[in-house]
C-alpha positions in Angstrom: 121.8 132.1 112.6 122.7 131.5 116.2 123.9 128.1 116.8 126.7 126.1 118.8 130.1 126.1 118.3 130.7 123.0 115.9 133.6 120.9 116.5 134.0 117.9 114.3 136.6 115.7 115.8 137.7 112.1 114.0 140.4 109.5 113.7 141.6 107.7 110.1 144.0 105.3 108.8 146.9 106.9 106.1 145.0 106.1 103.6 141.4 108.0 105.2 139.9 105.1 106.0 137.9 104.6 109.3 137.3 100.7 109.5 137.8 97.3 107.9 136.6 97.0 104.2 134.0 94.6 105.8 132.7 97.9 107.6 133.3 96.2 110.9 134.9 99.2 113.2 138.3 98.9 114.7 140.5 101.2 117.2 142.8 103.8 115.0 143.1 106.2 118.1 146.3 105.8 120.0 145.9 105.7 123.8 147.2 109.4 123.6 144.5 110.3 120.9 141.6 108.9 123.0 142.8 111.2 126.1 142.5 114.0 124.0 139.2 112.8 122.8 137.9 112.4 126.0 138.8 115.5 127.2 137.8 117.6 124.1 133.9 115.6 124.7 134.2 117.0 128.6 134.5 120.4 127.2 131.5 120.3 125.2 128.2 120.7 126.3 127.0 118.1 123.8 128.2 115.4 122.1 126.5 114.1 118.7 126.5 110.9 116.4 123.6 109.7 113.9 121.6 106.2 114.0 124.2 104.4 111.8 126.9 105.2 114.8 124.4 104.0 117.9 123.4 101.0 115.5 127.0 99.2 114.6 128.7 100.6 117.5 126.2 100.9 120.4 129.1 103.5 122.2 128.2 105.0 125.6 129.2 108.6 124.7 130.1 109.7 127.9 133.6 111.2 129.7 135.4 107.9 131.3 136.6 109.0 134.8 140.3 107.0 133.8 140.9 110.2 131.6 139.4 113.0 132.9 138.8 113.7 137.2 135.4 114.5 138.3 134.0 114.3 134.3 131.2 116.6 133.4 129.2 114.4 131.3 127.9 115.9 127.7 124.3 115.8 126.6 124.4 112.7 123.9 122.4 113.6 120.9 121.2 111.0 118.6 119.8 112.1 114.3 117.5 109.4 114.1 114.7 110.6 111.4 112.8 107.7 111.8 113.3 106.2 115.4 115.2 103.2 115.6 117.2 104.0 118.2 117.0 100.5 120.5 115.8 101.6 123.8 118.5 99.7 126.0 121.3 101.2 124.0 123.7 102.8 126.1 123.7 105.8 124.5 120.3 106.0 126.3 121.4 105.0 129.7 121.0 107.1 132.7 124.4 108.1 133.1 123.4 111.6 131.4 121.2 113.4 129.1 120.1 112.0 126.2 118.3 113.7 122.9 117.4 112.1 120.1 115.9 113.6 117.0 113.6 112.7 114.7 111.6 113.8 111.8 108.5 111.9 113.4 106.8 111.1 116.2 108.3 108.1 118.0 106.1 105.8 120.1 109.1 104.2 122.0 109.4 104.8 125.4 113.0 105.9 127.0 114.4 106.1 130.7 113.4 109.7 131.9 116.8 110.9 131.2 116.1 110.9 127.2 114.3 113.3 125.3 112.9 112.4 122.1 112.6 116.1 119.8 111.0 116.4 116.8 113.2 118.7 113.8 112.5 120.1 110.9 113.9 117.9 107.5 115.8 119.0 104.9 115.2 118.1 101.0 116.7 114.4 101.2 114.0 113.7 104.6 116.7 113.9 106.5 117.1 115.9 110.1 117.8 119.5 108.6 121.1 120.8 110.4 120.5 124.6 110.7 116.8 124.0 112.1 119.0 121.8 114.6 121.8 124.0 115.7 119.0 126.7 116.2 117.1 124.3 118.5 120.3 123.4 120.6 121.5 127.0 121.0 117.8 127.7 122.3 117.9 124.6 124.8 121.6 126.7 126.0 124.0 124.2 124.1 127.3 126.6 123.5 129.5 123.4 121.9 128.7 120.6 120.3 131.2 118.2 119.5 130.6 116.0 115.9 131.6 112.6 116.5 130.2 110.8 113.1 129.5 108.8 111.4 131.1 109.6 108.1 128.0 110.6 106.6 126.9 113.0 109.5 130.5 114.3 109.5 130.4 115.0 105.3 127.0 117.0 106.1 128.2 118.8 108.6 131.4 119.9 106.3 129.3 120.2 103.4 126.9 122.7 105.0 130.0 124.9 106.0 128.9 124.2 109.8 131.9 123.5 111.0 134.1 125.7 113.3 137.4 123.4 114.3 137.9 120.3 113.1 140.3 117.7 114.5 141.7 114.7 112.7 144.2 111.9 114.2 145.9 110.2 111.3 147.7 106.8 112.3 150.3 105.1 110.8 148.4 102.6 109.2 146.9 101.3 105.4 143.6 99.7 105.1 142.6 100.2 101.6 139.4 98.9 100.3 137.6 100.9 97.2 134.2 100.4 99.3 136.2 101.2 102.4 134.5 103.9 104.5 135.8 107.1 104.8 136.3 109.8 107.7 133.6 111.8 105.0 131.2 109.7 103.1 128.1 111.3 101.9 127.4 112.4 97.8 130.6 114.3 97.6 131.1 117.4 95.7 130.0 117.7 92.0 132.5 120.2 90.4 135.7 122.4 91.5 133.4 125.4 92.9 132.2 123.1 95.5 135.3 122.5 97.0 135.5 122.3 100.6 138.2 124.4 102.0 140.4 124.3 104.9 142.6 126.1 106.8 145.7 124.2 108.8 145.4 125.5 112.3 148.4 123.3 113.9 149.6 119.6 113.2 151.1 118.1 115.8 153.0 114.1 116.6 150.8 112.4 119.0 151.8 109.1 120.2 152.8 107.1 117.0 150.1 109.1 114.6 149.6 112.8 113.8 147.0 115.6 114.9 145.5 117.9 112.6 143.7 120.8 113.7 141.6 122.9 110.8 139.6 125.6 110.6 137.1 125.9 107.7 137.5 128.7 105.0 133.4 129.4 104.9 
């Protein structure tokens, strides 16, 4: 299958959590963290996140100019099977490119910056991810980075479509049983499902920890 190169890049607490037990987000990147994140999303050609993300966050997903000089600004993509995507979030702006993709026609209408693509579904009715990595690499999309949410980064992993993946750990406990994680989703359901990963280079940034893996495939 031709597709993009995947990069799946994330930030968690210690204890792989990536907000309050309330599900209300907070920052876990250090300053030095979100420089390297910026920079990593002005590499790629695209930049990704699924409804749930545009819905509780509404985040721009562009490069801010404070971190990077003269920004080359990702196409945002948006999974969004059913087309909720409000049209005045700023993830549809017209600072760049926007595509969002659905399993269904959508009667909404966008600025002409955004795209709205129709994808093929897998068997859950939800956007199928090889029919989508096909469609970028044929609209010229070398890198996509993975920026969540949990579930779109656990189905990403799960579907062994990962190429590097990145993970700031900071010094800090959240706890929480219902807590979400840097990979919700089902999970796995026995050993021979494991997900395995290769450790590429860990590395101190600011007060909290890079990883940099590879998946075993």
């Amino acid at each position: 299958m031709n597709r993009p190169h995947v990069i799946v890049n994330c930030a968690m607490s210690a204890d792989g959590k990536v907000a309050l037990p309330t599900r209300k987000q907070l920052r876990i990147s250090s300053d030095d963290d979100i420089e390297r994140m910026y920079k990593l999303r002005n590499e790629s050609d695209a930049v990704l996140v699924g409804i749930e993300t545009i819905l509780s966050d509404d985040p721009k997903l562009t490069v801010k100019e404070k971190y990077v000089n003269n920004p080359n600004q990702p196409i945002r993509i948006i999974l969004d099977s059913n087309c909720r995507t409000p049209v005045d979030a700023l993830a549809v702006n017209d600072l760049a490119k926007t595509l969002i993709i659905t399993s269904k026609k959508c009667s909404k209408k966008f600025n002409d910056n955004v795209k709205v693509i129709q994808c093929k579904t897998d068997e859950e009715g939800q956007i199928d991810l090889g029919s989508l990595l096909e469609l970028l690499y044929n609209l010229k999309i070398k890198t996509l980075m993975v920026e969540g949410g949990s579930t779109i980064i656990w189905t990403f992993l799960n579907k062994r479509l990962v190429d590097d993946f990145y993970v700031y750990m900071a010094p800090l406990i959240i706890g929480g049983i219902k807590t979400p994680t840097m990979a919700n989703g089902k999970g796995i359901k026995s050993i021979d499902e494991l997900i395995s990963l290769e450790i590429v280079k860990v590395s101190r940034l600011g007060p909290g920890v890079l990883f940099h893996f590879k998946m075993i495939k």
